[in-house]
N, C-alpha and C positions, 0 to 999 in steps of 0.2 A: 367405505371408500373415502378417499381424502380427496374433502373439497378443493374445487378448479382452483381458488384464489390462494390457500394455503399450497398446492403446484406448482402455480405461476411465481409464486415468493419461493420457494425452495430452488426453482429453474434458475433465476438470476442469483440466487446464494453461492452456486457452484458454478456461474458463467456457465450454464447454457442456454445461449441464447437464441439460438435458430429453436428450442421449443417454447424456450420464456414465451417468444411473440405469436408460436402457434396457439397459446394457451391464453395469453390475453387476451389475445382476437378474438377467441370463443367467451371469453367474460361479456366483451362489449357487447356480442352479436346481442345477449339479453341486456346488458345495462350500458349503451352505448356515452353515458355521461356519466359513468363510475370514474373519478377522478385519483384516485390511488392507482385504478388500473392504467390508465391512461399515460400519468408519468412512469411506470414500469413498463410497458410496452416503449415507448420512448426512449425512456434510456436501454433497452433492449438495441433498438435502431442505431439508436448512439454507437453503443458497444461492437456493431458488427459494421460500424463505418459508415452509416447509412444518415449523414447531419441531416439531410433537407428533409426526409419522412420523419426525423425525429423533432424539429423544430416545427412542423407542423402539429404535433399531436401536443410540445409543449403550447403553443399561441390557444391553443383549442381550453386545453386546461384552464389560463388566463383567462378566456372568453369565458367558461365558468367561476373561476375564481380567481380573479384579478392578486389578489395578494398572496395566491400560493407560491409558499417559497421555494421549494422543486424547482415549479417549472420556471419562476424567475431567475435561479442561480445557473439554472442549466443554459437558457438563453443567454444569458448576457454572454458564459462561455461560448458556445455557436457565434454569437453576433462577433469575439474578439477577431481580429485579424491573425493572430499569431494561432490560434487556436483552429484555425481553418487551414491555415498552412500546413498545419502539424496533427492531422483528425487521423491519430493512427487507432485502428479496432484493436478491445481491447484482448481480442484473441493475438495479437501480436505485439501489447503492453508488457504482457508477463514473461518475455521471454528470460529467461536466465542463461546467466553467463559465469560461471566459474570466476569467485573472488571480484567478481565487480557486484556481483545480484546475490539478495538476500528477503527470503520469505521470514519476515517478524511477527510472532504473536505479543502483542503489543499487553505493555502491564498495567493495573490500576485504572482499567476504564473510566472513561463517563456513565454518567446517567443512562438508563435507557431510553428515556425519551431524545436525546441527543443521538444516540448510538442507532436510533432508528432512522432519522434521514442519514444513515449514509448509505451510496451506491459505491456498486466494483468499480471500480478504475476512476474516484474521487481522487483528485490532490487533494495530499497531504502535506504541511509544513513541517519540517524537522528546525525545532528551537533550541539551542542550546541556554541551561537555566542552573545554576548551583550545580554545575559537575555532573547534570543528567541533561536528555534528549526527548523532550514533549512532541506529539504527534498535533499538529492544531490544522482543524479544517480551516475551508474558504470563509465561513463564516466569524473567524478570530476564536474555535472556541474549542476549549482543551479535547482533545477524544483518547487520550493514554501516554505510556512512555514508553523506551526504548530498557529492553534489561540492562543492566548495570557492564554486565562486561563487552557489550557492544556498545554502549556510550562511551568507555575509557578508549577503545580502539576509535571510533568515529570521530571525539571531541578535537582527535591528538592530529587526523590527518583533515580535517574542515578548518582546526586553526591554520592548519600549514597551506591551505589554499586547495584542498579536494574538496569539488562538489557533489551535492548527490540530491534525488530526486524521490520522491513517497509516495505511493497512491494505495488508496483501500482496495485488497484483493478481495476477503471475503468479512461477513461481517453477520451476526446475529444477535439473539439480547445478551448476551453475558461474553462476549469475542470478539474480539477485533484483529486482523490479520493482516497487517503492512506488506507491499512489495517495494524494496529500497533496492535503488539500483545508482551504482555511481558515473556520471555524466564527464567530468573529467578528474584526471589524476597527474598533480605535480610531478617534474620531472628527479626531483630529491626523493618522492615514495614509488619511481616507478616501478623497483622490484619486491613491493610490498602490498600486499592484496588487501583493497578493505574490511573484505571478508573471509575467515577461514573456518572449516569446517570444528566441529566439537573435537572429533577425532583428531586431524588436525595438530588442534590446540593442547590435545592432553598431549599428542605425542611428540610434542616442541616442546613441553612443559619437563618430560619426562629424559629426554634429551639433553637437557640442559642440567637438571636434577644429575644426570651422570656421570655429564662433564664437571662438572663443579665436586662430586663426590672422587673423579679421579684427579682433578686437579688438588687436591687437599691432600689424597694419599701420596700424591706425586712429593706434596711440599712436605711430609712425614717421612717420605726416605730419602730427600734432599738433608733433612736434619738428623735422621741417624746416621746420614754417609759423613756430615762432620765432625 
């Protein structure tokens, strides 16, 4: 049978969180001062909208370990103003949207002792750096990049004044899986997606490959007709 605590980690791996916190609840009943469990139960609360039971189990954590970084980073977000305004559950973070939203499995991790404090629905920062797209947590500190042909596409419409937004959807020791979704879009890209699908892409690629193979045959019987 697989241990409640290896559960309770898998339940928030996949964002479910109405059992995450039924499963932590049952930790605490026996180790009511197990502090791993206590910021996963938390940010369970977090995730389904629930700030004030969550910031409570963060101050508790504090009350045992004053310097844990969890529940410190997570509070100072609760305590932001703008972050209160704006406390949407992460069951309606991931929505996607056709060429604005894009699920990224992120390349060349970090460390795994880095890649283990992160939770679902963490900002992320997108850095542009030498012609690639770095993924950097709240804490200034590298967690991956962007594949190479979504940085050429990204780089092109961020200079031009498109913004866009990152946050950790899922996340394990060897995986890290970005949800990027774009916030606004200049009125010069507005019939240009910043995302398109593989298909998509090959089949624009392939499109143009046969425009260009009929325009060349075109300009071959322009030159035998002189």
């Amino acid at each position: 049978m697989i241990p409640l605590k290896s559960q309770a980690i898998q339940t928030a791996l996949v964002g479910d969180w109405n059992n995450a916190i039924t499963l932590n609840q049952q930790i605490l009943d026996g180790e009511p001062n197990d502090i791993d469990t206590l910021n996963r139960l938390a940010f369970a609360f977090l995730s389904l909208g629930q700030p004030k039971d969550a910031k409570t189990l963060y101050e508790k954590v504090l009350s045992l370990d004053m310097k844990n970084p969890i529940a410190i980073r997570n509070l100072k977000r609760l305590n932001d103003p703008t972050t209160k305004k704006s406390n949407i559950p992460l069951n309606n973070l991931f929505i996607e949207e056709s060429g604005k939203t894009k699920v990224i499995d992120l390349l060349n991790i970090a460390d795994k002792k880095i890649i283990a404090h992160l939770r679902s629905g963490e900002t992320l920062e997108l850095r542009i750096k030498r012609n690639k797209i770095f993924a950097i947590d709240s804490e200034n500190q590298y967690i991956g990049m962007l594949p190479d042909d979504i940085c050429q596409r990204l780089i092109k419409f961020i200079n031009g004044g498109n913004q866009y937004e990152a946050y950790v959807r899922t996340v394990d020791s060897n995986r890290v899986c970005a949800f990027v979704r774009e916030t606004k879009r200049m009125k010069k890209f507005r019939d240009q997606p910043s995302f398109v699908s593989t298909e998509k892409s090959k089949l624009s690629f392939e499109m143009n490959h046969h425009a260009k193979a009929q325009k060349s045959t075109s300009h071959a019987d322009e030159e035998e007709s002189l």
